[in-house]
MIMIKE-567897 format. One record per residue (C-alpha): residue in one letter; y, z, x. Coordinates in steps of 0.02 Angstrom, whole numbers, plus 32768, in hexadecimal, padded with zeros to 4 digits. Example, Ala and Ser with C-alpha at 12.3 -4.5 7.8 and 13.67 -1.06 7.14 Angstrom:
<nodes>
A7F1F81868267/S7FCB816582AC/
</nodes>
This chain:
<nodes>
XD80888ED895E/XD78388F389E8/XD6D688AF89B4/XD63D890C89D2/XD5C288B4896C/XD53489488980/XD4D089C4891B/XD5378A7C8907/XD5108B0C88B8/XD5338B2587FA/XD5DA8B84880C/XD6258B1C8894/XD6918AA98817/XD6CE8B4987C1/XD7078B9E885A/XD75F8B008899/XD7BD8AFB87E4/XD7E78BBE87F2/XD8408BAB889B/XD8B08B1C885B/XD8418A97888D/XD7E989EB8828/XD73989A88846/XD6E18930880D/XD623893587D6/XD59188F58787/XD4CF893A875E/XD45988D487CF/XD3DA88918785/XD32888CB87B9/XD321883E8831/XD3C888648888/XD399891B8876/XD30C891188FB/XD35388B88972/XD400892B8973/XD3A389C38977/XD341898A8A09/XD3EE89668A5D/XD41889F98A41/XD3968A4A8A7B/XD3B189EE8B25/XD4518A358B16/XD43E8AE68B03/XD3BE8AD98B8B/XD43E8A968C0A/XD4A58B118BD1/XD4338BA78C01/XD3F98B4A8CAB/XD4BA8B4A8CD3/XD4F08C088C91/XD44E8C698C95/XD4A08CC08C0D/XD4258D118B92/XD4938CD68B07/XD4748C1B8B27/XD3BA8C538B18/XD3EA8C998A67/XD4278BDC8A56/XD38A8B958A85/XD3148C038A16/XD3908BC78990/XD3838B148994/XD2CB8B1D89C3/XD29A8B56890E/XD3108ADC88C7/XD2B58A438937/XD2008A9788F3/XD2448AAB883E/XD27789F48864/XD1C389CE888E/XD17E8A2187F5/XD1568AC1885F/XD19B8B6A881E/XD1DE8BF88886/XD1368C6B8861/XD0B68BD48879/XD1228BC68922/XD1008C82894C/XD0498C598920/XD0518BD1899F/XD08D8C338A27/XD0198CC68A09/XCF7A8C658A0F/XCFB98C0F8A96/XCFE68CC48AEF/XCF308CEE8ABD/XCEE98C608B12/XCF408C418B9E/XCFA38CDA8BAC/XD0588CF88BC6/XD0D68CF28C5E/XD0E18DA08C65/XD0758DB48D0D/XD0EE8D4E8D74/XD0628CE78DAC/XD08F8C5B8E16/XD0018BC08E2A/XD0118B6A8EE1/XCF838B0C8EEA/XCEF58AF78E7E/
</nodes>
């Protein structure tokens, strides 16, 4: 058996067991939780740097609300976040590019 030793999503051990396959698991505790979902997070991220594939960034927005949730933070309050934020500061949508300030 290879070892992976990483946070997966919830139907990863089922789909292993429907193709033939064994794994072995355990529930993190909320500890281990935090610091595997921040892995993964660095993960995913590499991922999408490498591919540019708009999946990956499905990936990302994935584990992101699982790190928040992880930090007590729920999706909406995160959506709050990022709209006051968008208020304030505005968005990215303008292309804008800073060179010297």
């Amino acid at each position: 058996m290879r070892e992976y030793n990483k946070l997966v999503r919830d139907r990863i051990p089922e789909i292993i067991e429907a193709k033939g396959g064994e794994s072995v698991t355990h529930i993190a505790t909320d500890e281990e939780y935090k610091e595997k979902a921040i892995e993964k997070l660095q993960e995913e991220l590499a991922e999408f740097l490498e591919s540019k594939d708009p999946e990956e960034l499905a990936d990302l927005l994935e584990i992101i609300y699982a790190v928040a949730e992880s930090l007590g933070v729920s999706k909406d309050e995160l959506e709050t976040m990022r709209a006051k934020k968008t208020t304030a500061r505005g968005g990215f949508t303008k292309r804008i590019i800073l060179e010297k300030s």
